[in-house]
N, C-alpha and C positions, 0 to 999 in steps of 0.2 A: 258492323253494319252489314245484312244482308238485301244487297238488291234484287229486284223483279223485275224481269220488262216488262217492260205494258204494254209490247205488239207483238207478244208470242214469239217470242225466243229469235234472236236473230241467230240459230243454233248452229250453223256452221263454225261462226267461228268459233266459238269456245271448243270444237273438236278440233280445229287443227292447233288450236294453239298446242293440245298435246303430240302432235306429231312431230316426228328426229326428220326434219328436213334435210339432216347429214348425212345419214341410213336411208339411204335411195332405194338400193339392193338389196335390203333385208329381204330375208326368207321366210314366211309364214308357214311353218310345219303344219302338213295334216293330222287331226287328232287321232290317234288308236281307237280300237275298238274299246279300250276297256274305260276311254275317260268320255266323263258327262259333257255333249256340246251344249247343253242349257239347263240349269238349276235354276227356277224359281224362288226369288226371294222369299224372307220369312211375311214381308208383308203382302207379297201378292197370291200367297200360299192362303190368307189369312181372309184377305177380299176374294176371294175365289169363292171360299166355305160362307160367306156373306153373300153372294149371289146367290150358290145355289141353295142357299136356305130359302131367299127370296122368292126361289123359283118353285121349291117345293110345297112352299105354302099358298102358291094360286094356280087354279087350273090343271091339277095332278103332275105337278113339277116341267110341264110343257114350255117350255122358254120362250118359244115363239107366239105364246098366248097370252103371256103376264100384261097384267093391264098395264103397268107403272113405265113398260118399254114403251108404249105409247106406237104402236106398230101400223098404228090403222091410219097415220098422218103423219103428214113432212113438214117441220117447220121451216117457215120462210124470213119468219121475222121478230126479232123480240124490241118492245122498247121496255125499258126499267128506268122507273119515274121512283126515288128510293130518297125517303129522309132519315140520315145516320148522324148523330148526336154522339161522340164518345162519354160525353162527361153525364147524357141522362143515367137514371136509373131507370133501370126495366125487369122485374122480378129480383129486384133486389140485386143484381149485377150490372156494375156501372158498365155502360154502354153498349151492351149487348142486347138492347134492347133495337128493331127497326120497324121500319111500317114503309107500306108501295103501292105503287099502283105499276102490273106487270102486263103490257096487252101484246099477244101472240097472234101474227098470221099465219095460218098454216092452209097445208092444200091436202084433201081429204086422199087416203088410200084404198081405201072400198067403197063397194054403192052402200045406199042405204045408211050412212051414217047421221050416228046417233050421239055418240060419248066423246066427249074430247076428256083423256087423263094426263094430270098431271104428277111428276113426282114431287112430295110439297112436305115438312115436317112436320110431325104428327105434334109437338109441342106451338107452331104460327097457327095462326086464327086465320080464317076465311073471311072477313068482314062480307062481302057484298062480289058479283059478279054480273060482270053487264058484256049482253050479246048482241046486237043492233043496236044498242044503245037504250034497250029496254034492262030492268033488272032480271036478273035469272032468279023465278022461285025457290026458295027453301029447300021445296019437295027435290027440285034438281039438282040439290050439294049434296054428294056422298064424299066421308071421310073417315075411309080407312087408313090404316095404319100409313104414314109416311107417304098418302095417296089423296090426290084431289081429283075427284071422277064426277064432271060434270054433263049431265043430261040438255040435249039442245034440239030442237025440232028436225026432223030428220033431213038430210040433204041426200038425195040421190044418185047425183052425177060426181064419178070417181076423175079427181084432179080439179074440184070447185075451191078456189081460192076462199078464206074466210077469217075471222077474227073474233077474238073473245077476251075479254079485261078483266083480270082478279085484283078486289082490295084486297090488304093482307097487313097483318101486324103480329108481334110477338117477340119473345124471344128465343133467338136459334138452338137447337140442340148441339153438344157438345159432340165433337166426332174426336176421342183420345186416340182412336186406332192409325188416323193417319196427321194427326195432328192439324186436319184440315176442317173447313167451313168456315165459319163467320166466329173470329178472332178480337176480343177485345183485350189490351193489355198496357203496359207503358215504356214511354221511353225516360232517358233521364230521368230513372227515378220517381216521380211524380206525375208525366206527363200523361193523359191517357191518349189512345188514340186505335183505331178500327179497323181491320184489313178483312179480305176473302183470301181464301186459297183453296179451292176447290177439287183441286186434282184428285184421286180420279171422278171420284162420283160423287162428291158433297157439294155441287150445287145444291140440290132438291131440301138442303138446310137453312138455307135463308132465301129463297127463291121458288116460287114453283114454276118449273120446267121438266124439260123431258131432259131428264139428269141422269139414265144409266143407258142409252145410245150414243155415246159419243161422238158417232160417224155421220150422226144426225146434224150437220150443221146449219145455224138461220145464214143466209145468205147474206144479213145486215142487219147491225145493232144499234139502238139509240140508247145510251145511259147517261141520265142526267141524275146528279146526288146533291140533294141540298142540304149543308149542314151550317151550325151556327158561322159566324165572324171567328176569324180569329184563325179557322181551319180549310184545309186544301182538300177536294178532293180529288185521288189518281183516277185512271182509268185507262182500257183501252179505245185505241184508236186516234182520232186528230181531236185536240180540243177547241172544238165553235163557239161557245164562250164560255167567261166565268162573271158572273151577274150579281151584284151584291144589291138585296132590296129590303128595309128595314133591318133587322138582323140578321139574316141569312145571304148564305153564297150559294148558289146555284150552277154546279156544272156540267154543261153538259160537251160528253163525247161523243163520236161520232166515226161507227164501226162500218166497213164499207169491202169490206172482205169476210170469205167463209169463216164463222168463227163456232166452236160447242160451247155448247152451256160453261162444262167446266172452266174453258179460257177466260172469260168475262169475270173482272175481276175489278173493284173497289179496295181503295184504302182511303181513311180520312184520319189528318191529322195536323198538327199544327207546321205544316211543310214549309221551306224556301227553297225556290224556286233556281237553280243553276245551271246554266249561263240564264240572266234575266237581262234585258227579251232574249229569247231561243236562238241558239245556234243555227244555222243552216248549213246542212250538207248537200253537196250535189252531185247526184246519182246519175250518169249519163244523160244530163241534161233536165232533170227530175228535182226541184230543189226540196229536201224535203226541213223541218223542225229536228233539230237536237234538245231536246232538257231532262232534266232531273228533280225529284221531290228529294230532298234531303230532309232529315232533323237538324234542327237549329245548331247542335251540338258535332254532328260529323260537319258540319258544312265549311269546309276546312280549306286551307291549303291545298294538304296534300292529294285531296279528295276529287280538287279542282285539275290537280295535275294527272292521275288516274283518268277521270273520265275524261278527260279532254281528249285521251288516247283512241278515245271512238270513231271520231272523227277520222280519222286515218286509216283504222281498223276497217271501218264502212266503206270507204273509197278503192283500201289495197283488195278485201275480200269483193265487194262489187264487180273489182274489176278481173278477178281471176275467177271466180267462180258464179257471176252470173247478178243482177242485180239484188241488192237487199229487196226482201218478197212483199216488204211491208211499205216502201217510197214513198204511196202516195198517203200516208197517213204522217207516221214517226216512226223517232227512235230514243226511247228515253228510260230511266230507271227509277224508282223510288224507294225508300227504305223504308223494311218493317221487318215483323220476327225475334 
């Protein structure tokens, strides 16, 4: 089983766990001249030459121009209204098939603006785009390559808050370079079930956003994922509810800290739920939600005894190094992978 958290890495600790708390006095030698202090991996060596391909095929390789960076706007806010089915078929690959409704606010960077673009995959359909709640004409959908650049009446004052809604359906594009994007596969053999993993820049695969600024962050996220009976879905941030109406579960979470594209992250599957109802931890005074999405199949024993180690883990590292960052949300894991 490989776990995710789903409120962006509580990453301290997993770094001290490897530290010799015994080795107080260790000595860290200065490197020589003749050895490498940073070699780039084979896969960032790999995305590097994917960027600046990216780069030199718009705007005479100008990087600060490329429309797909989305340079000309800050985002403030995403909500992702998303229905993920594992067991549909969608171009003939069961459950990789999704459809949304994705609405962005953002706050303009220049006067005169005109174009809001998105990074979006060249394989999702555009259905429909609405800007005050009018539809955006035809004429204003350009769709280039792994690009959604849409035309909007011009706003002139630089820092005007504003908002724009894309329908969207399809199914995602495969990203094998980093094993990442929108994931359809199974557990136990037959089960099927749907995750994201976007790192670094495969949002813009099942989502359109500004998915290769990562420093770009919305200040707050609403993801609500409705999928059939029967299945959970994860998410970040606190869960506000989970809504069962006719055949469907509906959940939404609820992001309330700086988050990228990339981090925003979905899994659907036939989960249970541990500890049910939720643990509580309390963070100097702070009580926050502990749980976990397992498969039916780890949901174990020993599995129970492992994470219940959190708990303690959250209280000892809070209190030496400073409050868990995430408190007023959670702190929970779910399986997929």
């Amino acid at each position: 089983m490989r776990n995710y958290l789903l409120v962006k890495c509580f990453c301290f600790i997993a770094s001290v766990f490897f530290i010799n708390l015994s080795n107080t006095n260790a000595q860290i030698s200065a490197p020589n001249a003749s050895q490498n202090i940073y070699t780039p991996s084979s896969e960032k060596v790999a995305h590097i030459k994917v960027l600046e391909a990216k780069f030199a095929a718009t705007n005479g390789g100008d990087e600060t121009n490329v429309a797909s960076t989305g340079t000309n706007y800050d985002v403030k806010y995403y909500r992702l209204e998303l229905r993920i089915n594992p067991d549909t078929l969608g171009g003939g690959t069961a459950g990789k098939y999704i459809r949304g409704k994705i609405t962005t606010y953002f706050t303009t960077k220049t006067a005169n603006f005109t174009v809001v673009n998105f990074d979006f995959g060249t394989p999702l359909v555009c259905d429909s785009v609405y800007y005050h709640g009018a539809k955006l004409a035809a004429g204003k959908i350009n769709r280039p390559t792994d690009l959604l650049q849409l035309t909007v009446p011009n706003i002139a004052v630089i820092g005007t808050l504003d908002s724009i809604s894309v329908y969207y359906k399809g199914v995602p594009q495969v990203e094998p370079l980093f094993n990442s994007g929108y994931r359809n596969t199974k557990h136990n053999t037959t089960q099927n079930y749907t995750y994201t993993l976007s790192e670094p820049y495969s949002s813009f695969t099942w989502w359109p956003c500004k998915s290769y600024i990562v420093n770009d962050k919305a200040d707050s996220v609403d993801l609500i994922v409705s999928t059939p009976t029967g299945f959970k879905a994860a998410g970040n941030g606190r869960l506000v509810s989970e809504i069962t109406t006719g055949g469907s579960v509906v959940a939404y979470w609820k992001i309330r800290y700086p988050i990228a594209a990339y981090q925003i992250c979905t899994a659907v599957a036939n989960y249970v739920q541990y500890p049910s109802p939720a643990d509580t931890v309390i963070i100097w005074g702070t009580k926050m939600p502990r749980f976990n999405y397992l498969f039916p199949e780890t949901n174990t024993t020993a599995a129970h005894t492992a994470l219940d180690r959190d708990t303690t883990s959250l209280r000892i590292f809070s209190s030496l190094f400073g409050d868990y960052p995430f408190k007023n949300e959670k702190y929970g894991n779910y399986s997929f992978g």
